[in-house]
N, CA, C and O atoms as a GROMACS GRO file, in nm:
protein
  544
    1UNK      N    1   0.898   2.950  -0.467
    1UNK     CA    2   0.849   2.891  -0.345
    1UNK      C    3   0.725   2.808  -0.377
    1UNK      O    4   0.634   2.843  -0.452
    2UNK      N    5   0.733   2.708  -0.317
    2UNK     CA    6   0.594   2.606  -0.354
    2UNK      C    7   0.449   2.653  -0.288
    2UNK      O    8   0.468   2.714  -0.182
    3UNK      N    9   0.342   2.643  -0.315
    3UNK     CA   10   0.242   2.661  -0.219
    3UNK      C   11   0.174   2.508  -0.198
    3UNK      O   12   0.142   2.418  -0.276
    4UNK      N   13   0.166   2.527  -0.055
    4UNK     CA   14   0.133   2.397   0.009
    4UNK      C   15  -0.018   2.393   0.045
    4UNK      O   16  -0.073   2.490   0.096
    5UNK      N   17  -0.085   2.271   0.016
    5UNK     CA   18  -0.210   2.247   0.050
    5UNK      C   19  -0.218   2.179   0.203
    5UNK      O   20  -0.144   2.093   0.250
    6UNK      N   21  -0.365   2.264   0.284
    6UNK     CA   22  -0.389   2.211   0.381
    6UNK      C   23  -0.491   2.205   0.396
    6UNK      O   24  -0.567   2.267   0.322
    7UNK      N   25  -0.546   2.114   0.516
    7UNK     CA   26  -0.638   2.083   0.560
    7UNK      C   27  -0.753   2.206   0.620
    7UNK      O   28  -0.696   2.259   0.715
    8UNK      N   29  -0.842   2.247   0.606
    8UNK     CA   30  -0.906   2.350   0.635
    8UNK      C   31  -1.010   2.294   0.789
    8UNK      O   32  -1.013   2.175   0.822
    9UNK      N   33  -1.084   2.400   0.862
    9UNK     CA   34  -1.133   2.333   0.939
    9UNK      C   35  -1.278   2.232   0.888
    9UNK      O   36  -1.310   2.134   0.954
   10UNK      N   37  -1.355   2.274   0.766
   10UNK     CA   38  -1.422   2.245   0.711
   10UNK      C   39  -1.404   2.122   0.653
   10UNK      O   40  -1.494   2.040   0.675
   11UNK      N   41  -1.295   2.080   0.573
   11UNK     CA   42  -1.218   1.970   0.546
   11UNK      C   43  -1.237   1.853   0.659
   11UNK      O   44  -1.301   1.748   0.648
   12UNK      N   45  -1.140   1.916   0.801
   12UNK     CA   46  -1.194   1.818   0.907
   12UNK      C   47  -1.340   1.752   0.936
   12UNK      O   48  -1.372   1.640   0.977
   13UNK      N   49  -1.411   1.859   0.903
   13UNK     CA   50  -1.530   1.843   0.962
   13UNK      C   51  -1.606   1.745   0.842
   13UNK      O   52  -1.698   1.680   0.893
   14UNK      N   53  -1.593   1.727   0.739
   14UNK     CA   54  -1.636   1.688   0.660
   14UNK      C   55  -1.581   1.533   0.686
   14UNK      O   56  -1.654   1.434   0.694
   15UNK      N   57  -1.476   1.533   0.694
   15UNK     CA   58  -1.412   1.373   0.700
   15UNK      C   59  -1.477   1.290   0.821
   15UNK      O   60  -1.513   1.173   0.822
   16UNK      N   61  -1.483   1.406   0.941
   16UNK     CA   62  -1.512   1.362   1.080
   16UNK      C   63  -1.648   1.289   1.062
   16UNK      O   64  -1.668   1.169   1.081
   17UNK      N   65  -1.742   1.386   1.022
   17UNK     CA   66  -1.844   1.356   0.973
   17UNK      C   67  -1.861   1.252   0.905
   17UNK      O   68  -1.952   1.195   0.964
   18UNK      N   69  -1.825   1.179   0.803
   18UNK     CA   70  -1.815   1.071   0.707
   18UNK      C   71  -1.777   0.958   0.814
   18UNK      O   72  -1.857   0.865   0.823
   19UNK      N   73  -1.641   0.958   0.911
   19UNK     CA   74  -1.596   0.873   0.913
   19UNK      C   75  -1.675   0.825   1.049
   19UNK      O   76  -1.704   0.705   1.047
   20UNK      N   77  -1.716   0.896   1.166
   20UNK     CA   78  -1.844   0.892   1.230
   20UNK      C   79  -1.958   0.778   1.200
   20UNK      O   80  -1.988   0.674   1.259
   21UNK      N   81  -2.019   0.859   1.058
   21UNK     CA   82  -2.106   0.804   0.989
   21UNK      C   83  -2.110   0.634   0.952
   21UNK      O   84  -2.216   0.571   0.948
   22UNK      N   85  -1.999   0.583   0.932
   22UNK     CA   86  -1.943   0.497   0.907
   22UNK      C   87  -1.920   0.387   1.009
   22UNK      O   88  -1.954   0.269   1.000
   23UNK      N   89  -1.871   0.434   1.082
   23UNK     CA   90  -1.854   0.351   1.203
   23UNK      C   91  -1.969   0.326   1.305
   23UNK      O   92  -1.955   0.231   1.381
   24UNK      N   93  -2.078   0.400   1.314
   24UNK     CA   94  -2.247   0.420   1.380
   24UNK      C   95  -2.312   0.326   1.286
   24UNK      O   96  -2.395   0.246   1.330
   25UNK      N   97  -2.280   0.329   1.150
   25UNK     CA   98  -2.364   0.300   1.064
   25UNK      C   99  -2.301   0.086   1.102
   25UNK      O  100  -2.384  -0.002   1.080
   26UNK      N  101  -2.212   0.062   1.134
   26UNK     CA  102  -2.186  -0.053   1.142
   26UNK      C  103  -2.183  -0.067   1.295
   26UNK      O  104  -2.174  -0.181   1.341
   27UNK      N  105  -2.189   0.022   1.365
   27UNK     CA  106  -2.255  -0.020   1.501
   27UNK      C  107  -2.065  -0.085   1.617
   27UNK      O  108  -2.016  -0.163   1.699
   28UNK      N  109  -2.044   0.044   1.515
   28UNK     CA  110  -1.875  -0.016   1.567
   28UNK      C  111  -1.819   0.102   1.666
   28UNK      O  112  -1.821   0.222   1.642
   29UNK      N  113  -1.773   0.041   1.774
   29UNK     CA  114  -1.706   0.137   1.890
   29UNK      C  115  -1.606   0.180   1.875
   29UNK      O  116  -1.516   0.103   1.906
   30UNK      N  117  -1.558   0.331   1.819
   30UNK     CA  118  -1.436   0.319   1.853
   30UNK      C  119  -1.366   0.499   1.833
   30UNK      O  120  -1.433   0.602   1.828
   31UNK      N  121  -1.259   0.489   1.828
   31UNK     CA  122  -1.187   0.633   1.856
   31UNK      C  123  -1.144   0.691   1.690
   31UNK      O  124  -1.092   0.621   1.602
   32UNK      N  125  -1.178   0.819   1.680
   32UNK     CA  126  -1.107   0.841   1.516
   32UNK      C  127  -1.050   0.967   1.594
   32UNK      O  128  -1.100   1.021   1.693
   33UNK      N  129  -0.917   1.006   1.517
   33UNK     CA  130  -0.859   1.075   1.506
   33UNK      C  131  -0.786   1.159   1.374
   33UNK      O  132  -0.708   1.091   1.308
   34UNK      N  133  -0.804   1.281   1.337
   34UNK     CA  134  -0.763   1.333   1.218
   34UNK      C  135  -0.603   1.434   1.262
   34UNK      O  136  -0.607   1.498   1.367
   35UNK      N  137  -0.506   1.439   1.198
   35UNK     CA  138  -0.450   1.506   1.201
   35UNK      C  139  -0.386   1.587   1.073
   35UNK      O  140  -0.412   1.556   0.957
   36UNK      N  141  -0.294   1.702   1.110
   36UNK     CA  142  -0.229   1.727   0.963
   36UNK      C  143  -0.121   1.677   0.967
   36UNK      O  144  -0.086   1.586   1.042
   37UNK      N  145  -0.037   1.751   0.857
   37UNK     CA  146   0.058   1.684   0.799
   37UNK      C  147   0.233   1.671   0.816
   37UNK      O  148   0.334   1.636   0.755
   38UNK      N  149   0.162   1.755   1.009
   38UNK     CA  150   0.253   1.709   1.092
   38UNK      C  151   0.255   1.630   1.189
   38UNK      O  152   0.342   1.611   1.274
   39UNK      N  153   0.129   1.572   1.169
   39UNK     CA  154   0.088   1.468   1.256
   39UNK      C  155   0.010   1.533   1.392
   39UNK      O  156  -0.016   1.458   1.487
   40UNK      N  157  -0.026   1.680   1.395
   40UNK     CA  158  -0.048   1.725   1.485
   40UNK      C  159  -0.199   1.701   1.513
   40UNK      O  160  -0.253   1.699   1.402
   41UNK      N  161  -0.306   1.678   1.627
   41UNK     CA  162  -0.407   1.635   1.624
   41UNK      C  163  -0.522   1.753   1.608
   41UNK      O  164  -0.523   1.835   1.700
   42UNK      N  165  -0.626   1.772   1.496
   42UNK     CA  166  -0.739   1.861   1.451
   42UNK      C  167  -0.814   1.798   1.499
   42UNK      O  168  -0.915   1.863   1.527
   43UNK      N  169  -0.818   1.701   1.526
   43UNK     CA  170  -1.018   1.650   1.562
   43UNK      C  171  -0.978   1.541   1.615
   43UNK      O  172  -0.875   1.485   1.581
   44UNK      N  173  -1.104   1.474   1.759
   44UNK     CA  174  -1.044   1.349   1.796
   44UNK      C  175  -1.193   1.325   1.839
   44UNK      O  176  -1.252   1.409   1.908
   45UNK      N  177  -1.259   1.194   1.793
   45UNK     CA  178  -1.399   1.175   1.913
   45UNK      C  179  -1.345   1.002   1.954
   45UNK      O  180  -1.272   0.918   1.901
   46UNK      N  181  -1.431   1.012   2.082
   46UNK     CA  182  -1.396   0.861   2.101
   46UNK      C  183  -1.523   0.783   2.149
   46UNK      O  184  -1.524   0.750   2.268
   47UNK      N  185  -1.623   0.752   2.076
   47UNK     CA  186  -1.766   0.712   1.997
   47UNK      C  187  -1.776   0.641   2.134
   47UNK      O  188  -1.674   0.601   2.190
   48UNK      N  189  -1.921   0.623   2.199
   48UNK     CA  190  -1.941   0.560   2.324
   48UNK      C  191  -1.933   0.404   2.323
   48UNK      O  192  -1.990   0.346   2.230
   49UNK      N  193  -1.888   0.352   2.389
   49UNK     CA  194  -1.819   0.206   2.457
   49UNK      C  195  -1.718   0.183   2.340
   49UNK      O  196  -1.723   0.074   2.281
   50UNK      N  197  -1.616   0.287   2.297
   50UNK     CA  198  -1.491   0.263   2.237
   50UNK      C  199  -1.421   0.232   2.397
   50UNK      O  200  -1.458   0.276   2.506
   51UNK      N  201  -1.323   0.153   2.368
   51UNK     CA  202  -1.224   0.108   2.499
   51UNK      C  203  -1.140   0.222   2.522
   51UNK      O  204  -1.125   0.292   2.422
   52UNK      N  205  -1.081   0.261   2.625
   52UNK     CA  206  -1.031   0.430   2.646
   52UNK      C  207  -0.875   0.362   2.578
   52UNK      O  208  -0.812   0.463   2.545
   53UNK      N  209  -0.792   0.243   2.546
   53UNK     CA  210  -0.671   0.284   2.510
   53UNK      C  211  -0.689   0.268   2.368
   53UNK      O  212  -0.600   0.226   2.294
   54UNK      N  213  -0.818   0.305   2.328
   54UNK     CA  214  -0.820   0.345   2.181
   54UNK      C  215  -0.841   0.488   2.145
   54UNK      O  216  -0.865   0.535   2.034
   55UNK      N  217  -0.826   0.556   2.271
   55UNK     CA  218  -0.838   0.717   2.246
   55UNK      C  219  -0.679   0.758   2.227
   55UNK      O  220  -0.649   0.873   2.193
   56UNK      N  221  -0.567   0.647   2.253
   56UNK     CA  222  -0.458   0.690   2.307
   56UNK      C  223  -0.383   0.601   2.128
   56UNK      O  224  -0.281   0.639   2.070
   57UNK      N  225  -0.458   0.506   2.091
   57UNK     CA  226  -0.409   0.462   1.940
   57UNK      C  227  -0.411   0.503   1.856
   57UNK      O  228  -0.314   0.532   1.787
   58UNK      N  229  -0.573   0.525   1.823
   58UNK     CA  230  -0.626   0.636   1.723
   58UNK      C  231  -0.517   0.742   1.678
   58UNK      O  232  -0.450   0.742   1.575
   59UNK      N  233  -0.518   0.816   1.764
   59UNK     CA  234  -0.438   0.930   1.732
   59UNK      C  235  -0.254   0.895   1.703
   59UNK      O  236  -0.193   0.963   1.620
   60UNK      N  237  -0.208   0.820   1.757
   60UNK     CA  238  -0.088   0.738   1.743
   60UNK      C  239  -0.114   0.698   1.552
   60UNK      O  240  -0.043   0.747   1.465
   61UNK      N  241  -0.200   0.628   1.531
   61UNK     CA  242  -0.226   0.539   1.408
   61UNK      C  243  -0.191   0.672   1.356
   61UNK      O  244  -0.074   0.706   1.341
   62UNK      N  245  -0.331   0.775   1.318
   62UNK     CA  246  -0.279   0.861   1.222
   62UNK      C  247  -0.153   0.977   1.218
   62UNK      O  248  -0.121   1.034   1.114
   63UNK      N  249  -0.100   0.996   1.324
   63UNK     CA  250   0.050   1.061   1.357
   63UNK      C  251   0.160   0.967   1.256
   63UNK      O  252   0.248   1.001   1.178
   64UNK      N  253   0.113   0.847   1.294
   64UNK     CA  254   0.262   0.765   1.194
   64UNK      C  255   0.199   0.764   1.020
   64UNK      O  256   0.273   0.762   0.922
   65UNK      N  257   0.095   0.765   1.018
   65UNK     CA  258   0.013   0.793   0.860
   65UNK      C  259   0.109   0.883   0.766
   65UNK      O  260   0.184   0.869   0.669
   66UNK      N  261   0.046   1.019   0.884
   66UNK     CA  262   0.068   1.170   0.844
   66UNK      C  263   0.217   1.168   0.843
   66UNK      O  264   0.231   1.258   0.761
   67UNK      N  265   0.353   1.130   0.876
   67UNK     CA  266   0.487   1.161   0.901
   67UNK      C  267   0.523   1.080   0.772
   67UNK      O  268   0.580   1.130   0.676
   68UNK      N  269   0.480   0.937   0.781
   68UNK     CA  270   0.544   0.857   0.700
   68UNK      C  271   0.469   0.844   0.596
   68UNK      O  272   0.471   0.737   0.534
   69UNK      N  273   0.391   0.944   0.556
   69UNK     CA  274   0.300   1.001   0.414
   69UNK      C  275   0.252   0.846   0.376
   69UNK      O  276   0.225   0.851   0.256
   70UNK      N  277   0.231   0.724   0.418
   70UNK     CA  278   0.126   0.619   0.380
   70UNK      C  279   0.050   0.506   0.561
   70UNK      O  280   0.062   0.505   0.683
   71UNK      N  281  -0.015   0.439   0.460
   71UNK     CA  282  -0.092   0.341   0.578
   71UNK      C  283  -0.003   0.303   0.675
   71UNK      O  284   0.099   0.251   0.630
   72UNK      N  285  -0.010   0.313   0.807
   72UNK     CA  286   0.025   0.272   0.922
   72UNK      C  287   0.048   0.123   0.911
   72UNK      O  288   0.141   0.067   0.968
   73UNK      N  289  -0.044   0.059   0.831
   73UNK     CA  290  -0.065  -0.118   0.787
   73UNK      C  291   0.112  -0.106   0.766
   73UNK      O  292   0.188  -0.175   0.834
   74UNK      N  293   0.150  -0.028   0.684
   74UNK     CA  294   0.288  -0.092   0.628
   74UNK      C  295   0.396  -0.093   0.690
   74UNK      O  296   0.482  -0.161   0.634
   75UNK      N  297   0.439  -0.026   0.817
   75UNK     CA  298   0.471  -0.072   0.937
   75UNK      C  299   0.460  -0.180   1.012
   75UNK      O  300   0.554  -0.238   1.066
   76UNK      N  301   0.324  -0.215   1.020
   76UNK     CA  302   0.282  -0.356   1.094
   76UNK      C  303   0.340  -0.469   0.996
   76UNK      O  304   0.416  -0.559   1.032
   77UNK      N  305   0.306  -0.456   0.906
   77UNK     CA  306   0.375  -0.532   0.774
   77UNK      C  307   0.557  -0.550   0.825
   77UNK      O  308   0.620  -0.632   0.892
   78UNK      N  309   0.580  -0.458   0.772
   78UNK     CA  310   0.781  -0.454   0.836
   78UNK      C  311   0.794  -0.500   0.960
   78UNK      O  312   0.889  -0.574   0.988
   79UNK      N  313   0.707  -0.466   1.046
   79UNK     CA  314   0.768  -0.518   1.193
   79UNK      C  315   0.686  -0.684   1.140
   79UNK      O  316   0.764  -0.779   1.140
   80UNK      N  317   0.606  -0.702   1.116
   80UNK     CA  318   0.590  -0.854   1.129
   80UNK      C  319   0.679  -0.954   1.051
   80UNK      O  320   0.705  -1.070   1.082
   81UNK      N  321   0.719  -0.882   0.942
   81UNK     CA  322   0.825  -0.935   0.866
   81UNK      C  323   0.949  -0.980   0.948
   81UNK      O  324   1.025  -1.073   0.921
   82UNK      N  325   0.953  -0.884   1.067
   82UNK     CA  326   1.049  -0.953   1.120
   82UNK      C  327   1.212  -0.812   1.087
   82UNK      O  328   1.331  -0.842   1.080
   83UNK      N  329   1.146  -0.660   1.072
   83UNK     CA  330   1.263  -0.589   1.057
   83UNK      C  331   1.174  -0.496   1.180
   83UNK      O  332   1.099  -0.398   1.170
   84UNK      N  333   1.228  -0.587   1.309
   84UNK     CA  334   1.175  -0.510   1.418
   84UNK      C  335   1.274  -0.383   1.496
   84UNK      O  336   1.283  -0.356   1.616
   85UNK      N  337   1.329  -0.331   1.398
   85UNK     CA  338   1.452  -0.184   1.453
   85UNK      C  339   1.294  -0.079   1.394
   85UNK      O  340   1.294   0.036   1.439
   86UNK      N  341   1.203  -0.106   1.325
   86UNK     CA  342   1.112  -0.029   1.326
   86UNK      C  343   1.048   0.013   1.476
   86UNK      O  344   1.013   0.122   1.521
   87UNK      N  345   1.047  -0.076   1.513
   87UNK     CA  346   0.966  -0.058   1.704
   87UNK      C  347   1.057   0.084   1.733
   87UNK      O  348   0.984   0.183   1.743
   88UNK      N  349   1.198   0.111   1.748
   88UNK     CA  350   1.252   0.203   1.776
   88UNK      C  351   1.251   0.351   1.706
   88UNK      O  352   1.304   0.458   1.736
   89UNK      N  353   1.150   0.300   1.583
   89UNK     CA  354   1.127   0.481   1.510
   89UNK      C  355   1.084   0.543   1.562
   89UNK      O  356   0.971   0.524   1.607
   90UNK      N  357   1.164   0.662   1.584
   90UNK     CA  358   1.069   0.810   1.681
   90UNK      C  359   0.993   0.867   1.616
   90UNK      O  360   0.987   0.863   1.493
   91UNK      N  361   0.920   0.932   1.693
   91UNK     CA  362   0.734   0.947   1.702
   91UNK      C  363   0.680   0.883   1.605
   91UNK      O  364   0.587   0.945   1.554
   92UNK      N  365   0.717   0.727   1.535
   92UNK     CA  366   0.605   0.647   1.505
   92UNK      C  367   0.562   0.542   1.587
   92UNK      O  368   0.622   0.434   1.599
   93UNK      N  369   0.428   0.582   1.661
   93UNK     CA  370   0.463   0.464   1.778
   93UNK      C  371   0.290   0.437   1.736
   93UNK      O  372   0.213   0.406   1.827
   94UNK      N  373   0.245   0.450   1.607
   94UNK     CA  374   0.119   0.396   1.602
   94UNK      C  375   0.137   0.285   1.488
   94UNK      O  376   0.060   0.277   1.392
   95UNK      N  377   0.252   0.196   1.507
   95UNK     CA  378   0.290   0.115   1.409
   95UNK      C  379   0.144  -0.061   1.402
   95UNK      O  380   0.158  -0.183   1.406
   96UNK      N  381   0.046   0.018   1.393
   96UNK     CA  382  -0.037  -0.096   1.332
   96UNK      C  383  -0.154   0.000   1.226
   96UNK      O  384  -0.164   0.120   1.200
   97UNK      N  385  -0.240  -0.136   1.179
   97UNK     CA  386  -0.298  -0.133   1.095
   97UNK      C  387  -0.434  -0.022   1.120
   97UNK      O  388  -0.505  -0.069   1.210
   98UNK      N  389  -0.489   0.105   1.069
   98UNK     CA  390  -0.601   0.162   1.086
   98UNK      C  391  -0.543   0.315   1.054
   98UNK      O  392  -0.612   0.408   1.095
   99UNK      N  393  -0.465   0.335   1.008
   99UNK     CA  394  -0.403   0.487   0.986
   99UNK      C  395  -0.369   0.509   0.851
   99UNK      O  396  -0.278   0.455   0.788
  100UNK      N  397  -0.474   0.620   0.798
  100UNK     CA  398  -0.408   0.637   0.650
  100UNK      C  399  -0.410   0.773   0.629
  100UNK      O  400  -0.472   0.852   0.700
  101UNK      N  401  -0.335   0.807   0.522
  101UNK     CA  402  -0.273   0.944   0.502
  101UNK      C  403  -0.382   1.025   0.404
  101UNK      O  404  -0.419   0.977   0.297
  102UNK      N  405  -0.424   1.137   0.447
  102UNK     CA  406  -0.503   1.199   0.326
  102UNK      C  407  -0.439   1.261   0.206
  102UNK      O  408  -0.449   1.384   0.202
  103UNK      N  409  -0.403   1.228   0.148
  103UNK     CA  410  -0.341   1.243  -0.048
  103UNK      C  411  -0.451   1.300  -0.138
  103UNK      O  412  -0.546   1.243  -0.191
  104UNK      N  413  -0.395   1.482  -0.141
  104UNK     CA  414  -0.485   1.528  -0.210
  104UNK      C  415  -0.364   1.568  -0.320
  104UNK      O  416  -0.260   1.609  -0.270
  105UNK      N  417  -0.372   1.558  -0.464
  105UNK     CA  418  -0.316   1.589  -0.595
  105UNK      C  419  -0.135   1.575  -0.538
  105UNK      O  420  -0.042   1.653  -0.561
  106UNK      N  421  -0.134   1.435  -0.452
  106UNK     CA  422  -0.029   1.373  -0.484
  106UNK      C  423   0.039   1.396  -0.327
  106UNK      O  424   0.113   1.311  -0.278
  107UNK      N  425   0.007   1.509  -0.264
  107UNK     CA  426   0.066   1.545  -0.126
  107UNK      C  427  -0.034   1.487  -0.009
  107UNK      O  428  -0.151   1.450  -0.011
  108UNK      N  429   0.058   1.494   0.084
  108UNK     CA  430   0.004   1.419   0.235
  108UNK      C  431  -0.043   1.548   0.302
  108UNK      O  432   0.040   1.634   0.332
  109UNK      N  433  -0.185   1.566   0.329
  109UNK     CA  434  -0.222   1.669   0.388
  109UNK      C  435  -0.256   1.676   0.516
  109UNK      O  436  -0.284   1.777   0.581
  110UNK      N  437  -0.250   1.536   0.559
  110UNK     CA  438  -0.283   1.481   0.676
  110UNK      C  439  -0.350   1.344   0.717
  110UNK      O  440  -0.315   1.265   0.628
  111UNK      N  441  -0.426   1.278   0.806
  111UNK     CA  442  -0.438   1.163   0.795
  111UNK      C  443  -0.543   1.148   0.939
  111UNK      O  444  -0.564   1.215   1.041
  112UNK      N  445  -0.597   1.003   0.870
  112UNK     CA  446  -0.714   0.992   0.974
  112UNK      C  447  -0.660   0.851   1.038
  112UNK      O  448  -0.583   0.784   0.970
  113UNK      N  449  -0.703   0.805   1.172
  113UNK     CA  450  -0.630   0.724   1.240
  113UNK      C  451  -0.779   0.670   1.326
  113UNK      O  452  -0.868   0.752   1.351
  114UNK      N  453  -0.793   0.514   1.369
  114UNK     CA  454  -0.892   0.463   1.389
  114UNK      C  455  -0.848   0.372   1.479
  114UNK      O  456  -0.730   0.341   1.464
  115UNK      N  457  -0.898   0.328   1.554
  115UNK     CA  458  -0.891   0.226   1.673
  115UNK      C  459  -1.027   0.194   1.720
  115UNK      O  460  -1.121   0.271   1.738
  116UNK      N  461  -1.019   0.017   1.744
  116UNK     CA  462  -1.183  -0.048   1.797
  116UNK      C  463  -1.209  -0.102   1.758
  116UNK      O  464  -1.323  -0.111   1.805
  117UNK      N  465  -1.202  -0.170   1.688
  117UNK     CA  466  -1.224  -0.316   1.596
  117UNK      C  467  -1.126  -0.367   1.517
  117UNK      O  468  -1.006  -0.350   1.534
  118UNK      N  469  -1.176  -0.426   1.434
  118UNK     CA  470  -1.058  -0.499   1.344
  118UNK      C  471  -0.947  -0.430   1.257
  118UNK      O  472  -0.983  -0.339   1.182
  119UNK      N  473  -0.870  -0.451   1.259
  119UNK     CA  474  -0.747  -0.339   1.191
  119UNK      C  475  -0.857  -0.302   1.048
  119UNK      O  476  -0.928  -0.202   1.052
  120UNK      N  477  -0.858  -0.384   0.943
  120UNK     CA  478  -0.905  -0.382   0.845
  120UNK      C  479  -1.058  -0.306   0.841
  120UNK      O  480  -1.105  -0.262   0.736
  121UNK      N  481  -1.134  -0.297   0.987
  121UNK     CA  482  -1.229  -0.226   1.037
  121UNK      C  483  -1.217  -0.106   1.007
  121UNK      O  484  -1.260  -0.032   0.919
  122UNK      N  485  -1.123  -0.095   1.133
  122UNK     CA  486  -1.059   0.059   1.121
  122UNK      C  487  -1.016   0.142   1.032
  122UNK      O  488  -1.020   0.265   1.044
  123UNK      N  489  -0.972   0.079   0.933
  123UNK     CA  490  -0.894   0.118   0.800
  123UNK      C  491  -1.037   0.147   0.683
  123UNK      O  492  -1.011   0.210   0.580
  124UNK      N  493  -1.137   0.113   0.699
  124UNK     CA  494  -1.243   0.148   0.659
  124UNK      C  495  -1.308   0.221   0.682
  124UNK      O  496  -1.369   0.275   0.589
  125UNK      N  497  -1.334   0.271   0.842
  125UNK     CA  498  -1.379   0.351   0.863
  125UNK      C  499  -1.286   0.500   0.846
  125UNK      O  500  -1.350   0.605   0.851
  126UNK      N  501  -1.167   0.505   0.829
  126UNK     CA  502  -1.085   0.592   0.827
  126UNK      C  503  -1.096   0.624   0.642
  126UNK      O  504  -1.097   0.743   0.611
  127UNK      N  505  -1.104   0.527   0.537
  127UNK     CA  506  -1.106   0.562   0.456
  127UNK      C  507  -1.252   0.601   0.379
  127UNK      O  508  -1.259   0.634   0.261
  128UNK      N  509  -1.355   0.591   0.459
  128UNK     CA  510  -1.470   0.641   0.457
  128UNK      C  511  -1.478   0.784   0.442
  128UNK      O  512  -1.504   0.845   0.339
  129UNK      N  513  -1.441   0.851   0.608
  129UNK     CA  514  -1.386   0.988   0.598
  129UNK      C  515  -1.333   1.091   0.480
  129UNK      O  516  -1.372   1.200   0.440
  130UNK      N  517  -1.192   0.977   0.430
  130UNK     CA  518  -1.114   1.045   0.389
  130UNK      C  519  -1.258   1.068   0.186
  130UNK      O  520  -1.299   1.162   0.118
  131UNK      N  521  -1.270   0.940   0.183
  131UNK     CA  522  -1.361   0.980   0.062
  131UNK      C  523  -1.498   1.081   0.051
  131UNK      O  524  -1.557   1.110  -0.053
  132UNK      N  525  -1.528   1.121   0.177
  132UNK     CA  526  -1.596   1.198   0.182
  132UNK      C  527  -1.513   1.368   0.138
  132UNK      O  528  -1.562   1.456   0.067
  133UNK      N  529  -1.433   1.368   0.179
  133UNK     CA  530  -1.324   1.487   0.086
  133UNK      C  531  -1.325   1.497  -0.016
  133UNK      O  532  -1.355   1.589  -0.091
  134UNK      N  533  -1.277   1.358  -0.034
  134UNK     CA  534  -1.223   1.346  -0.191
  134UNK      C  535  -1.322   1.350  -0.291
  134UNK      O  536  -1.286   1.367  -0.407
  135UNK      N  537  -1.446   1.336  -0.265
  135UNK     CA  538  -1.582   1.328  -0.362
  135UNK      C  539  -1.615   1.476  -0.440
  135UNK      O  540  -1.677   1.480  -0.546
  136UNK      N  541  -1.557   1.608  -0.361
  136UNK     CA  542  -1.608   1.739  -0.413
  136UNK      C  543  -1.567   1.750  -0.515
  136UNK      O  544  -1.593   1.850  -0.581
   0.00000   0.00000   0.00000
């Protein structure tokens, strides 16, 4: 039987923390969301004058992260390409750019998801988080 790595609450808190940090520190509004690696939601803040349907993305972004074990970007990618039967994947309905998967020694343990600025914003501040983990 395999033993599976997870996310601890400490883990959360550490990323939350980082990715927080990150987004205050650039003076950027917006919603983070962490989940595991069922996409289920551990932590959610939604930072003051974030827009409220970024409390409802955020968490969308990293749900499709965490399922489809990489960046949410690569979705937006396929559907812009123009292979839009992606729009119809069930429960990935956070098909844009700001959601990435946390990959610890090769597995998806879960994923942080960002909404409020620029996709490429978001995707920074989400991978802020996640390197705050990964640094121990």
């Amino acid at each position: 039987m395999k033993t599976k790595l997870q996310l601890t609450a400490s883990d959360v808190d550490k990323i939350a923390r980082a990715a927080r940090a990150e987004a205050e520190a650039n003076r950027w509004a917006v919603s983070i969301a962490i989940v595991d690696d069922g996409g289920h939601l551990l932590w959610f803040q939604r930072l003051d004058g974030a827009a409220p349907s970024s409390s409802y993305i955020a968490p969308a972004k990293a749900r499709t992260a965490a399922l489809g074990r990489r960046e949410s970007k690569v979705y937006e990618d396929l559907v812009n390409q123009g292979r839009m039967s992606f729009l119809s994947a069930p429960t990935l309905e956070g098909l844009l750019e700001g959601g990435v998967p946390v990959l610890v020694e090769g597995e998806c343990v879960g994923a942080v998801g960002v909404s409020g600025v620029k996709s490429a914003e978001d995707t920074q501040i989400a991978k802020a988080g996640i390197a705050a983990l990964l640094a121990e």
